[in-house]
mmJSON file of the N, C-alpha and C atoms, coordinates in Angstrom:
{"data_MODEL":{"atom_site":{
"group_PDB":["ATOM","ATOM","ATOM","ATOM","ATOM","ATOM","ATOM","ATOM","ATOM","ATOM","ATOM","ATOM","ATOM","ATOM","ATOM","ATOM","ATOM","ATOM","ATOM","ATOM","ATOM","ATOM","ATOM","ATOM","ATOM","ATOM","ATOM","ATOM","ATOM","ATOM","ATOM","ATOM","ATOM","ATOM","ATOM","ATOM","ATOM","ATOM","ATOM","ATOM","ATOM","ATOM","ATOM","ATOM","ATOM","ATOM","ATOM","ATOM","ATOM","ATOM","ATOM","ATOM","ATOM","ATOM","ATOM","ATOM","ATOM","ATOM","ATOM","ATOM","ATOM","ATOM","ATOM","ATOM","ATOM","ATOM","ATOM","ATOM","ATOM","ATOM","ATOM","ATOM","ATOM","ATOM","ATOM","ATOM","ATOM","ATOM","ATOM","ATOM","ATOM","ATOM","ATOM","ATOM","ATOM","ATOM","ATOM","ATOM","ATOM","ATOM","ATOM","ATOM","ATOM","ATOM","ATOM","ATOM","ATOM","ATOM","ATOM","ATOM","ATOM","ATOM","ATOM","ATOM","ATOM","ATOM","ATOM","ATOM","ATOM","ATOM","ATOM","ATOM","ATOM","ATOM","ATOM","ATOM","ATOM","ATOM","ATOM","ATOM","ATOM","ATOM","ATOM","ATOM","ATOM","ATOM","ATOM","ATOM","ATOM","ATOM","ATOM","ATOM","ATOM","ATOM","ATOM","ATOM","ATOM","ATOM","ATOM","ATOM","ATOM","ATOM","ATOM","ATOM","ATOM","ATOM","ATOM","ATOM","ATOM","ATOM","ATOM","ATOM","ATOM","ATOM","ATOM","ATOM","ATOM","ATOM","ATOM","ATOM","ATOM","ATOM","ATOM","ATOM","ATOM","ATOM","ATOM","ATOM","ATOM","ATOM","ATOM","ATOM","ATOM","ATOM","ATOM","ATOM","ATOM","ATOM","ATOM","ATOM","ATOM","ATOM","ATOM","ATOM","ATOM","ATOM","ATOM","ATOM","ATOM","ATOM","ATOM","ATOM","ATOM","ATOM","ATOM","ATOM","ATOM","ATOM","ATOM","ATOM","ATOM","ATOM","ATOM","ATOM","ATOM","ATOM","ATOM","ATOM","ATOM","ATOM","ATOM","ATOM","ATOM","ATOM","ATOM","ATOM","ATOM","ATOM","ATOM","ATOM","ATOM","ATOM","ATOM","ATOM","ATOM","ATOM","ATOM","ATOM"],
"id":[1,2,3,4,5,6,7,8,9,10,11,12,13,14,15,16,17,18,19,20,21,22,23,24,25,26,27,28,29,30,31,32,33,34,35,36,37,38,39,40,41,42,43,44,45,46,47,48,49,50,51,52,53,54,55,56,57,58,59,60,61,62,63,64,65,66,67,68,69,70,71,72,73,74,75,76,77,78,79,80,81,82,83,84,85,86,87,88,89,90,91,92,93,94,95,96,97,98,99,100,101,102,103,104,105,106,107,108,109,110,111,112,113,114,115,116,117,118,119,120,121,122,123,124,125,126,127,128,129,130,131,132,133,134,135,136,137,138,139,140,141,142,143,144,145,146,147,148,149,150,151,152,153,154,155,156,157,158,159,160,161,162,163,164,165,166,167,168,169,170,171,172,173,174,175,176,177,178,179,180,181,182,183,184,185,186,187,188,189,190,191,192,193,194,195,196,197,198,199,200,201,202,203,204,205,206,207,208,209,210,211,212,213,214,215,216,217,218,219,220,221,222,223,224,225,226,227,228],
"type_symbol":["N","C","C","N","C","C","N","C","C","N","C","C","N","C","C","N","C","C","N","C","C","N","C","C","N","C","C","N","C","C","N","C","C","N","C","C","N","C","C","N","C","C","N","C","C","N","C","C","N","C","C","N","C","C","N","C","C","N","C","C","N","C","C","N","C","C","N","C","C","N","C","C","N","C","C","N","C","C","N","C","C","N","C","C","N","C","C","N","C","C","N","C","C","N","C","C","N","C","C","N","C","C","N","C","C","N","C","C","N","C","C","N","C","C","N","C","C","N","C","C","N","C","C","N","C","C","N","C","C","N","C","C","N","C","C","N","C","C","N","C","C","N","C","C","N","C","C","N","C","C","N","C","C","N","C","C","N","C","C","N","C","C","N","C","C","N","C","C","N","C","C","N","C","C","N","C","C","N","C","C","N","C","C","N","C","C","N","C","C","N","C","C","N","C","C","N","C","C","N","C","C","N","C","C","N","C","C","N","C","C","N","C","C","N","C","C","N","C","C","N","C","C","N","C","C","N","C","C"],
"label_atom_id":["N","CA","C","N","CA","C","N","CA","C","N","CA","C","N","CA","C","N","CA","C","N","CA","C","N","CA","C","N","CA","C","N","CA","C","N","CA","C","N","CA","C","N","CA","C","N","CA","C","N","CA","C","N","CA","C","N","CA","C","N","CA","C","N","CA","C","N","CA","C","N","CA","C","N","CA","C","N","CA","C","N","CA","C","N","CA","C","N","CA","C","N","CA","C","N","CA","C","N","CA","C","N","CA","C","N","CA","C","N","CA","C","N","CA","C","N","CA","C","N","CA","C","N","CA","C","N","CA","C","N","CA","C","N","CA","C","N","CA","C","N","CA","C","N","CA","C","N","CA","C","N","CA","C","N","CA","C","N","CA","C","N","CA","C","N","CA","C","N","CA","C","N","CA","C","N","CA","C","N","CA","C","N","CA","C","N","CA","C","N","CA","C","N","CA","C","N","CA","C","N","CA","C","N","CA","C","N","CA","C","N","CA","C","N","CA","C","N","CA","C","N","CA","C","N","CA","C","N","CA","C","N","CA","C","N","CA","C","N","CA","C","N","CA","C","N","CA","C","N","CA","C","N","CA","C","N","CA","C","N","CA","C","N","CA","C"],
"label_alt_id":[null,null,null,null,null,null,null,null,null,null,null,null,null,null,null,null,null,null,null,null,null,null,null,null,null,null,null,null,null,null,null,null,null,null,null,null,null,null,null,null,null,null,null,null,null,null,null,null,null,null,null,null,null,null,null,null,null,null,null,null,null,null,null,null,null,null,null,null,null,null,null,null,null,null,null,null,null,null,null,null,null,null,null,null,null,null,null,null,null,null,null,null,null,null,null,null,null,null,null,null,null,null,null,null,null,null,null,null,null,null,null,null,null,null,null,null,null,null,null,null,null,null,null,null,null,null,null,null,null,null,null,null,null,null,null,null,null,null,null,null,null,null,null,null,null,null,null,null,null,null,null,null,null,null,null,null,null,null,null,null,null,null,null,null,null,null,null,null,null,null,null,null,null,null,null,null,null,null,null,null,null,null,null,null,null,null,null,null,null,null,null,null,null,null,null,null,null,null,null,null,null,null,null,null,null,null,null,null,null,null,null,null,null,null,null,null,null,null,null,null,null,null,null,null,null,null,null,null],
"label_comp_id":["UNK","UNK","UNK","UNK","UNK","UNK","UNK","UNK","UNK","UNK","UNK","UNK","UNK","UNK","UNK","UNK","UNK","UNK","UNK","UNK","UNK","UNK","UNK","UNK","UNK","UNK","UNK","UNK","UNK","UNK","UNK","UNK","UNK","UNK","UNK","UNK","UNK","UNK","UNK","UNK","UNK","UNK","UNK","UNK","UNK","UNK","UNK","UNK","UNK","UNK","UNK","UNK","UNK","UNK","UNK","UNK","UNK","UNK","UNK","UNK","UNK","UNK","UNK","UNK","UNK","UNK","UNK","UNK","UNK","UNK","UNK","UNK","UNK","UNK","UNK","UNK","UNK","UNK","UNK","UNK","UNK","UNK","UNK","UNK","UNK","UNK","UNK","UNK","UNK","UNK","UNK","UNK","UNK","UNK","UNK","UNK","UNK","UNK","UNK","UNK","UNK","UNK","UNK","UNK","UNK","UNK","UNK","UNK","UNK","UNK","UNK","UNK","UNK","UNK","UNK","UNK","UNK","UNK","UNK","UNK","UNK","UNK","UNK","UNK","UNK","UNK","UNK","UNK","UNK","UNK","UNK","UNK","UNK","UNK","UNK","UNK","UNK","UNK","UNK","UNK","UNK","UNK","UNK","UNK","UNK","UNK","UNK","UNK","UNK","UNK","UNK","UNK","UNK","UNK","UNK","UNK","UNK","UNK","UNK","UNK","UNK","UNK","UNK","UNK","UNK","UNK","UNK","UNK","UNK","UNK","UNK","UNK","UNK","UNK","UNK","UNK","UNK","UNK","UNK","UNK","UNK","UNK","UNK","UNK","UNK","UNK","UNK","UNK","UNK","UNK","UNK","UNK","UNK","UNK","UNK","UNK","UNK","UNK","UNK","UNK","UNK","UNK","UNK","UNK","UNK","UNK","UNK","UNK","UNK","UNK","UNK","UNK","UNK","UNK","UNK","UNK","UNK","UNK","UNK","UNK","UNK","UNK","UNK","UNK","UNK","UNK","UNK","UNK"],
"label_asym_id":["A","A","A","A","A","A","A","A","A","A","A","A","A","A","A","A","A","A","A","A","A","A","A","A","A","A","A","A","A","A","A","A","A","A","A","A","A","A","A","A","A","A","A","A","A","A","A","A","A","A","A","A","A","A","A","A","A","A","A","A","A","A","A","A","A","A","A","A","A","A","A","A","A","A","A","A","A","A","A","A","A","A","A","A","A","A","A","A","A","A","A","A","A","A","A","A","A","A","A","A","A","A","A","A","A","A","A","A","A","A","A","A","A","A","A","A","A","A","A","A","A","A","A","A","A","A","A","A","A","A","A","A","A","A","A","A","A","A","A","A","A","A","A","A","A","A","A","A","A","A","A","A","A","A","A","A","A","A","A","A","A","A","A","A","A","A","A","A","A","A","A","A","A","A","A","A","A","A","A","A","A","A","A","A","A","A","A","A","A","A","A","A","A","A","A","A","A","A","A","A","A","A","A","A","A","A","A","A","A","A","A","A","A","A","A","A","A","A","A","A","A","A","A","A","A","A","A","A"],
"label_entity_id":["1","1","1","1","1","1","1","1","1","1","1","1","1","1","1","1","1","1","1","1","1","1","1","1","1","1","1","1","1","1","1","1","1","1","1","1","1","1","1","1","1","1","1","1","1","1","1","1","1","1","1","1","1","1","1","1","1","1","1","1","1","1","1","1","1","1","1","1","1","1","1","1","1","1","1","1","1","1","1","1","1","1","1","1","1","1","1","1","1","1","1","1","1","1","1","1","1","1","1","1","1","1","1","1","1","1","1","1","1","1","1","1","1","1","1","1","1","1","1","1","1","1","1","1","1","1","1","1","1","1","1","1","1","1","1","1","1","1","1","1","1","1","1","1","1","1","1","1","1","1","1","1","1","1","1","1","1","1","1","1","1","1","1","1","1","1","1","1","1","1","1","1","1","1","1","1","1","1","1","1","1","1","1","1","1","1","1","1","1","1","1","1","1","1","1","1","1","1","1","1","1","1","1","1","1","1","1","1","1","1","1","1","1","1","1","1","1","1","1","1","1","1","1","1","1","1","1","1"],
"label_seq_id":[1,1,1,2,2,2,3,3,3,4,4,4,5,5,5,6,6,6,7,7,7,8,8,8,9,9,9,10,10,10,11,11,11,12,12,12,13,13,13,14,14,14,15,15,15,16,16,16,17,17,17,18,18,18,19,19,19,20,20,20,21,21,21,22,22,22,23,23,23,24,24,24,25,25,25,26,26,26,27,27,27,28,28,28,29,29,29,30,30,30,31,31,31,32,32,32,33,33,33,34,34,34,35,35,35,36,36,36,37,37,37,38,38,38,39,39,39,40,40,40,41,41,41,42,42,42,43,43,43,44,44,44,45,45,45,46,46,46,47,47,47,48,48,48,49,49,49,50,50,50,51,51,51,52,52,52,53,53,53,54,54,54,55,55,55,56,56,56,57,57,57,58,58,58,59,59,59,60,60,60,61,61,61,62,62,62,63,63,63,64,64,64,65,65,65,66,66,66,67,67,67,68,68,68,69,69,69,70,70,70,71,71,71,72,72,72,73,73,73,74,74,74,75,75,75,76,76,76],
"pdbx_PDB_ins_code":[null,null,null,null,null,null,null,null,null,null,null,null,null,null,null,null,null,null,null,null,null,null,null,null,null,null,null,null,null,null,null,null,null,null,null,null,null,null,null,null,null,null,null,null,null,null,null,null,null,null,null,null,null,null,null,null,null,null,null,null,null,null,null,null,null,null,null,null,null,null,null,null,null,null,null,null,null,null,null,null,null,null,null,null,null,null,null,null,null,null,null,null,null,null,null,null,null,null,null,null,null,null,null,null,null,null,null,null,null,null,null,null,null,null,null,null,null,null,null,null,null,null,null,null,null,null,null,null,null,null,null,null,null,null,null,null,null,null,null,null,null,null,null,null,null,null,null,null,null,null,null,null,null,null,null,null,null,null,null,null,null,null,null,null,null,null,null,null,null,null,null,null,null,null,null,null,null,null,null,null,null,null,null,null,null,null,null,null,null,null,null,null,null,null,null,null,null,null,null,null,null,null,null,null,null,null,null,null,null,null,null,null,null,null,null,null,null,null,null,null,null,null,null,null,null,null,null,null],
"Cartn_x":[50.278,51.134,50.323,50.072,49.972,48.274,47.442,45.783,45.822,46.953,46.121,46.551,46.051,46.58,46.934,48.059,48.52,47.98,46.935,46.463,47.293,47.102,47.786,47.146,46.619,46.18,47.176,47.249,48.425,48.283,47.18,46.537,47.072,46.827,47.154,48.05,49.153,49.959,50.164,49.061,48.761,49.074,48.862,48.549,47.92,47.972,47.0,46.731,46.915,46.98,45.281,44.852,43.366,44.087,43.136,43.659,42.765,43.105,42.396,40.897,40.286,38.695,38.593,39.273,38.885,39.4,40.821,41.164,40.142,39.404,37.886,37.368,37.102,35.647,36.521,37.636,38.251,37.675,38.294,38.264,37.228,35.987,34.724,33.823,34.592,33.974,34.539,35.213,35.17,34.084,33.52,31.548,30.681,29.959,28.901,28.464,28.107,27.519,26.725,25.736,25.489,25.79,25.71,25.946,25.387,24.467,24.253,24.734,25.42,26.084,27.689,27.973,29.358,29.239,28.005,27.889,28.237,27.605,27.122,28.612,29.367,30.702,31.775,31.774,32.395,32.067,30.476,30.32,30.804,30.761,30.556,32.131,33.082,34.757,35.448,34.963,35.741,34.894,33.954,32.742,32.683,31.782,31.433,29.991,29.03,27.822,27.459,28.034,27.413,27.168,26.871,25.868,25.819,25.277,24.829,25.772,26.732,28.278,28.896,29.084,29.652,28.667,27.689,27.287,27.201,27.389,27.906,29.544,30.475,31.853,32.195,31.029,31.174,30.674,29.47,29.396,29.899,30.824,31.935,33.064,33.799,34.695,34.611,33.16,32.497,32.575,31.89,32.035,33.593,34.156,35.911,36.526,35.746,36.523,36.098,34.738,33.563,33.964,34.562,35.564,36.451,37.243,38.501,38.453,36.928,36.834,37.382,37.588,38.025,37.105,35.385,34.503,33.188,32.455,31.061,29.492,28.829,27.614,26.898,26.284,25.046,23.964,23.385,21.968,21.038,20.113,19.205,19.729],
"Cartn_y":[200.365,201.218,202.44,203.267,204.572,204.318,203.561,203.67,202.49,202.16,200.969,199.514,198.341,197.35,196.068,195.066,194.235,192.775,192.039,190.908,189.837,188.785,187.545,186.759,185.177,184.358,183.442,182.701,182.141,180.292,180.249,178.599,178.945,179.866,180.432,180.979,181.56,182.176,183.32,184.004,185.412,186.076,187.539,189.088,190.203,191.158,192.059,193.643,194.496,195.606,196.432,196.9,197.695,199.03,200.147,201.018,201.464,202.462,203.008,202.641,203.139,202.974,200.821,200.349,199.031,198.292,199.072,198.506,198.873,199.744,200.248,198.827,199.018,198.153,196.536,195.973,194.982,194.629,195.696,195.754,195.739,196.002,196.487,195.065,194.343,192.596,191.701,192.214,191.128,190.504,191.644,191.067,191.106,190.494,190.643,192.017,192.078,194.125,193.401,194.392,194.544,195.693,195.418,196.56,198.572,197.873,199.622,200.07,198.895,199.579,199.902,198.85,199.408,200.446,201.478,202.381,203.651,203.364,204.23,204.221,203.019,203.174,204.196,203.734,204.921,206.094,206.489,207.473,208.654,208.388,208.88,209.129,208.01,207.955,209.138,208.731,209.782,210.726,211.422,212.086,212.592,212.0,211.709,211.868,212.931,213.036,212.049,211.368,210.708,209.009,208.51,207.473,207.181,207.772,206.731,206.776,206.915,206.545,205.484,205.424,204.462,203.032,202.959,201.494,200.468,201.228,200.557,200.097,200.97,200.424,199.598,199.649,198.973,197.627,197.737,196.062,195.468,196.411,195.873,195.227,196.074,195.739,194.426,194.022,192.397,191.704,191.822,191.19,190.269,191.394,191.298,190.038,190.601,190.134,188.355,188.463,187.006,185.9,186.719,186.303,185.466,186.38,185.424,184.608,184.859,183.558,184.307,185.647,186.439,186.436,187.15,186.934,186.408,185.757,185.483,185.949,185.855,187.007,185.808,186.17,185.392,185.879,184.742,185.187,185.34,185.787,185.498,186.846],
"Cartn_z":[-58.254,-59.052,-59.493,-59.14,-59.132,-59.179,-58.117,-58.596,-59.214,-60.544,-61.05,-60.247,-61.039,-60.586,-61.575,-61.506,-62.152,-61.62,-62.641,-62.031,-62.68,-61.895,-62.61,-62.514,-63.306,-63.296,-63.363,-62.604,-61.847,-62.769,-62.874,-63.764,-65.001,-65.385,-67.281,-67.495,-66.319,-66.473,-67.295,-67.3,-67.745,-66.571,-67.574,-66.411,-67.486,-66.682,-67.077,-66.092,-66.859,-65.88,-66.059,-64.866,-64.962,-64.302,-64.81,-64.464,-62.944,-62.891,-61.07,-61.277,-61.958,-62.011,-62.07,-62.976,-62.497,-61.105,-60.65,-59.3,-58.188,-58.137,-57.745,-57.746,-58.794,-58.657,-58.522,-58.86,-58.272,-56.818,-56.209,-54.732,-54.139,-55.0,-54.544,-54.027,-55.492,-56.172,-54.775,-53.985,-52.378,-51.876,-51.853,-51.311,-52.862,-52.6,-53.842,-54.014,-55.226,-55.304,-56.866,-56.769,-57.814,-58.921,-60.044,-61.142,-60.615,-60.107,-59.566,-58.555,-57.767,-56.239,-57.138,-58.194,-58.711,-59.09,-59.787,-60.287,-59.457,-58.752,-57.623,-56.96,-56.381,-55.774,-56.819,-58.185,-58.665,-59.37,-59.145,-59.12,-58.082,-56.754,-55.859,-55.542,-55.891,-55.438,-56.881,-57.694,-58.631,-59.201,-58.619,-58.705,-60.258,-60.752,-61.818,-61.792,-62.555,-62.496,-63.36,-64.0,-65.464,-65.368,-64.908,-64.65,-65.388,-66.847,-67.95,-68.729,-68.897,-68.966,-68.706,-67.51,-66.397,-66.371,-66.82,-67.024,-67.676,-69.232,-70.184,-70.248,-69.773,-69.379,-68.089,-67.029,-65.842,-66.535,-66.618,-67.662,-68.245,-69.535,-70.677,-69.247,-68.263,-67.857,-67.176,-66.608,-65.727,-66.629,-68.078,-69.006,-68.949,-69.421,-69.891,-68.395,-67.172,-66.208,-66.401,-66.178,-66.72,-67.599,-68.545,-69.778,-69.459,-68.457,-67.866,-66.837,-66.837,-65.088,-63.81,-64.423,-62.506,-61.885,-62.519,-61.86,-62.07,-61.454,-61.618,-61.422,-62.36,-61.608,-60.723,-59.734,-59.238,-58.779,-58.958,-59.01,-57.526,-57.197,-56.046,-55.25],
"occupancy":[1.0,1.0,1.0,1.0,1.0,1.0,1.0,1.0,1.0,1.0,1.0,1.0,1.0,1.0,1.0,1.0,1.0,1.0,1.0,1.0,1.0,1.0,1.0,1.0,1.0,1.0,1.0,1.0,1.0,1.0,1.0,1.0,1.0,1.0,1.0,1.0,1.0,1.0,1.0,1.0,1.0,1.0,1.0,1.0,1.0,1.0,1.0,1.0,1.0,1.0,1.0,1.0,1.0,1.0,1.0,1.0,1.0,1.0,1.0,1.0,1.0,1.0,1.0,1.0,1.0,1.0,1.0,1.0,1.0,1.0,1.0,1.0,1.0,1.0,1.0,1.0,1.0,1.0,1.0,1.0,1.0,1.0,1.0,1.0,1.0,1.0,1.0,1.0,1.0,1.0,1.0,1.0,1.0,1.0,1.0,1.0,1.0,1.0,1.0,1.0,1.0,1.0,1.0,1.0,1.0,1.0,1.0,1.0,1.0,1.0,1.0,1.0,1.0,1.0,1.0,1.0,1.0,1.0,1.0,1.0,1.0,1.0,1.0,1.0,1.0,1.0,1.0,1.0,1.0,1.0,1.0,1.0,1.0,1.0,1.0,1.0,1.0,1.0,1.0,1.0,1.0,1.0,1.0,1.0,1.0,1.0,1.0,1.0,1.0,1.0,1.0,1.0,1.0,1.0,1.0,1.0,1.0,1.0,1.0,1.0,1.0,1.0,1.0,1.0,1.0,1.0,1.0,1.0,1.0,1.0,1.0,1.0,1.0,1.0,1.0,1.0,1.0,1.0,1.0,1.0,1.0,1.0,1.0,1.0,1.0,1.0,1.0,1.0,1.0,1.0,1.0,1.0,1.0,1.0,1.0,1.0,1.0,1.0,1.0,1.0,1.0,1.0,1.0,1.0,1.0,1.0,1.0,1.0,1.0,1.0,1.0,1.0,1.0,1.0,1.0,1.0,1.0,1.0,1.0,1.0,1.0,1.0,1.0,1.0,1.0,1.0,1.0,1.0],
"B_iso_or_equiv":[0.0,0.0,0.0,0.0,0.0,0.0,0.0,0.0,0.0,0.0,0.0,0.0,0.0,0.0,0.0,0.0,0.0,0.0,0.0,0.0,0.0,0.0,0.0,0.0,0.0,0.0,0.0,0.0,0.0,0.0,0.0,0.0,0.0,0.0,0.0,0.0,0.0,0.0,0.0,0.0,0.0,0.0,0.0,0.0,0.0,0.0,0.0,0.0,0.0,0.0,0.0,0.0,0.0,0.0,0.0,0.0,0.0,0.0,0.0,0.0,0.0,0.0,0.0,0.0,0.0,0.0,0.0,0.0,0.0,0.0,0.0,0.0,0.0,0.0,0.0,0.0,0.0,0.0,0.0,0.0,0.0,0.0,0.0,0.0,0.0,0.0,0.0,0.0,0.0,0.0,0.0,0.0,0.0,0.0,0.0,0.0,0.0,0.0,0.0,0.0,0.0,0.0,0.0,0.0,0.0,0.0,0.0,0.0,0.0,0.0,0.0,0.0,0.0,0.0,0.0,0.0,0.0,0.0,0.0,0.0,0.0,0.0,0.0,0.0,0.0,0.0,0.0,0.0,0.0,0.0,0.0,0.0,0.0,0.0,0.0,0.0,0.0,0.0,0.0,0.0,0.0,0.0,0.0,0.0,0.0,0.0,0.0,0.0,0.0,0.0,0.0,0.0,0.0,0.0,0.0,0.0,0.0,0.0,0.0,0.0,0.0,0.0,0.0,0.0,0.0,0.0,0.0,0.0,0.0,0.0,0.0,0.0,0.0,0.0,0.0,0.0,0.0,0.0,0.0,0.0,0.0,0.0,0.0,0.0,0.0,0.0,0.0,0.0,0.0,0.0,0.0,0.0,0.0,0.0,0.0,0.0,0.0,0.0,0.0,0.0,0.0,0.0,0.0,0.0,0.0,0.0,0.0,0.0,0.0,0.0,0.0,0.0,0.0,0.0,0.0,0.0,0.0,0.0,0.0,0.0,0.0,0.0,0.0,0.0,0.0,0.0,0.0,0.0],
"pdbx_formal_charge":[null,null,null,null,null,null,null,null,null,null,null,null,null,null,null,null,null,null,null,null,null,null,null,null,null,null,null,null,null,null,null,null,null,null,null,null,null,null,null,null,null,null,null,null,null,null,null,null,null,null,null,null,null,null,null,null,null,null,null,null,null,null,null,null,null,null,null,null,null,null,null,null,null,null,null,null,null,null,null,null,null,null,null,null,null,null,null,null,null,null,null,null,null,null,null,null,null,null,null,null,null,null,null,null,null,null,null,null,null,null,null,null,null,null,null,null,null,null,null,null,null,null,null,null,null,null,null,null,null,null,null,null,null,null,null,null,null,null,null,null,null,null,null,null,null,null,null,null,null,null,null,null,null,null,null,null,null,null,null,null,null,null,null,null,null,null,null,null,null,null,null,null,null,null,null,null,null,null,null,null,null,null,null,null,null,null,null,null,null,null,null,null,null,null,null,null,null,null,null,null,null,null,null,null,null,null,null,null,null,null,null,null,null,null,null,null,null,null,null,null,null,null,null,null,null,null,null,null],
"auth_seq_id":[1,1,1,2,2,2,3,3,3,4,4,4,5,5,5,6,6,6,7,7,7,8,8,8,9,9,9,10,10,10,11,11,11,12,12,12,13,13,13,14,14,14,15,15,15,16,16,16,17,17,17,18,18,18,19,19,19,20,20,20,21,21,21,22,22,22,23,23,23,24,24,24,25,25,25,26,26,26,27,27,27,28,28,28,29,29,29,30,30,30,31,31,31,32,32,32,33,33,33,34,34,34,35,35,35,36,36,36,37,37,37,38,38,38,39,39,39,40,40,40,41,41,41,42,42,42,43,43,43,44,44,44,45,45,45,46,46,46,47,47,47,48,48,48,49,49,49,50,50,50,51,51,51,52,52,52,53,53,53,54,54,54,55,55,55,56,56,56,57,57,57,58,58,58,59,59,59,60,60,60,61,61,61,62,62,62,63,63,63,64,64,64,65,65,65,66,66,66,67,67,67,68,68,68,69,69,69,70,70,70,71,71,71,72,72,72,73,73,73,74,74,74,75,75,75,76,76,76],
"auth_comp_id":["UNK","UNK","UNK","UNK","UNK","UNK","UNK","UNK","UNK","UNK","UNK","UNK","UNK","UNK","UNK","UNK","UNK","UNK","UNK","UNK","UNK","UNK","UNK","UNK","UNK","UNK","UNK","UNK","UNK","UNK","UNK","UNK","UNK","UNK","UNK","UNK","UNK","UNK","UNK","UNK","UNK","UNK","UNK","UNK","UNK","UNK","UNK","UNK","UNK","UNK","UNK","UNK","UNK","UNK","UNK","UNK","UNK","UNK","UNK","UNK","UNK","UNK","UNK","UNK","UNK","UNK","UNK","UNK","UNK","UNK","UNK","UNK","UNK","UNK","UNK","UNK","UNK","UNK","UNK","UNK","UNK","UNK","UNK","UNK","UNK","UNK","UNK","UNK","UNK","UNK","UNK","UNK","UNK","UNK","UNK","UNK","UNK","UNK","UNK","UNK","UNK","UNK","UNK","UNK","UNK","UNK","UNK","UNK","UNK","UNK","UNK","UNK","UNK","UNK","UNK","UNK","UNK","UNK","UNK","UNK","UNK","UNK","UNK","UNK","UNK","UNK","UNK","UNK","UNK","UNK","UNK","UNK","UNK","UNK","UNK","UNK","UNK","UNK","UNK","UNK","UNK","UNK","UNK","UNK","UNK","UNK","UNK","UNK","UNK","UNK","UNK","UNK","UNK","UNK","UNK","UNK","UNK","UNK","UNK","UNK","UNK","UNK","UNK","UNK","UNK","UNK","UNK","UNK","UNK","UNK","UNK","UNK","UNK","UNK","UNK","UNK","UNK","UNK","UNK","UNK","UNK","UNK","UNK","UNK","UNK","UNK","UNK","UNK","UNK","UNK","UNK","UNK","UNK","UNK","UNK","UNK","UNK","UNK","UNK","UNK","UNK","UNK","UNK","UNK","UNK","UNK","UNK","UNK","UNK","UNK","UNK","UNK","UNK","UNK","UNK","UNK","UNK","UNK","UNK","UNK","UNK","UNK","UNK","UNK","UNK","UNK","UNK","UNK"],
"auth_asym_id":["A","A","A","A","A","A","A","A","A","A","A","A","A","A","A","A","A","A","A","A","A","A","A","A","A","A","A","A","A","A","A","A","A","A","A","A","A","A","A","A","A","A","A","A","A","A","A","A","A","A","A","A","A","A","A","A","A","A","A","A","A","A","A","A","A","A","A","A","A","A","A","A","A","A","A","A","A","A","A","A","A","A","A","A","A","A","A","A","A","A","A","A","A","A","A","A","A","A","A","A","A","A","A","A","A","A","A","A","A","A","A","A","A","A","A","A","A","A","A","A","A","A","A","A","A","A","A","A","A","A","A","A","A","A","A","A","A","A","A","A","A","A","A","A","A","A","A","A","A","A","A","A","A","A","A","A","A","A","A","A","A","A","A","A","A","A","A","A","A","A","A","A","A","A","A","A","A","A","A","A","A","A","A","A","A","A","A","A","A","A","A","A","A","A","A","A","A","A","A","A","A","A","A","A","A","A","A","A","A","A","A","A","A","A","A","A","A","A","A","A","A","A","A","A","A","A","A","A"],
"auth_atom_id":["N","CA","C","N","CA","C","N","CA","C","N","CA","C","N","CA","C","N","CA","C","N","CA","C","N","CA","C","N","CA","C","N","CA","C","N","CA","C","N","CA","C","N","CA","C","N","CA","C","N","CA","C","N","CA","C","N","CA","C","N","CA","C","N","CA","C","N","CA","C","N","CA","C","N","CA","C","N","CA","C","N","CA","C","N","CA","C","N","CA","C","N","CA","C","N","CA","C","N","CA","C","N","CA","C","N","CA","C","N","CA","C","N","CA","C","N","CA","C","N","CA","C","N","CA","C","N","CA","C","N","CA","C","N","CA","C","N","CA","C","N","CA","C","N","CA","C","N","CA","C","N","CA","C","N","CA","C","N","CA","C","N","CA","C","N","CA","C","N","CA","C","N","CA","C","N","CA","C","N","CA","C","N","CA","C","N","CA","C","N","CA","C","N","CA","C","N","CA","C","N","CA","C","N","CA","C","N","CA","C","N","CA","C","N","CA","C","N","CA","C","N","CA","C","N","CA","C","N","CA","C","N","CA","C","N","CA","C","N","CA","C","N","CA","C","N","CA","C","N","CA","C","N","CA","C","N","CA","C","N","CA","C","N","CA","C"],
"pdbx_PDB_model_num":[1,1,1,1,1,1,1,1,1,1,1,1,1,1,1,1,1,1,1,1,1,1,1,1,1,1,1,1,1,1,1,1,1,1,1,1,1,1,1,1,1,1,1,1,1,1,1,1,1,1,1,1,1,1,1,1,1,1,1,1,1,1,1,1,1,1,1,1,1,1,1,1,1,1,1,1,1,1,1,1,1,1,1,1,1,1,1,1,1,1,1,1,1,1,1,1,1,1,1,1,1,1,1,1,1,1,1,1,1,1,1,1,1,1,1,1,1,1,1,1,1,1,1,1,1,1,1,1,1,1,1,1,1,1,1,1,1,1,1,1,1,1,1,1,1,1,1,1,1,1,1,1,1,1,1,1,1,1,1,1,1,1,1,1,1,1,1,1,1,1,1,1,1,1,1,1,1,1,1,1,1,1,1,1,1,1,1,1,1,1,1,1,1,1,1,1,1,1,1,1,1,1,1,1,1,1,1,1,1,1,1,1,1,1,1,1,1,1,1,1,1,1,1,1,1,1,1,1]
}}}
């Protein structure tokens, strides 16, 4: 829907809408990445010089996701 996207957790019967910058990095979370390749992916897609910006909200948003069990970090 226009960039963003509507998730559902289908066990909890929630949802939840992210806007374009998190359907980004949604899409990104298929393969493993780390925090600086997410950086770097939306630096470069919505050209954005500001980096040190974007890492504190890219974290808050893994966090938020971590939260809900959408995603997991791993290690190695």
């Amino acid at each position: 829907m226009d960039g963003e996207a509507v998730m559902m957790d289908v066990n909890q019967g929630s949802y939840f809408a992210i806007n374009e910058v998190g359907a980004h990095i949604w899409a990104q979370l298929e393969t493993q990445q780390t925090v600086g390749a997410l950086i770097e992916s939306v630096r470069t897609s919505f050209s954005s010089d500001k980096a040190a910006q974007l890492e504190p909200e890219i974290s808050q948003f893994l966090r938020d996701m971590a939260d809900k069990k959408l995603v997991h970090e791993v290690s190695g």
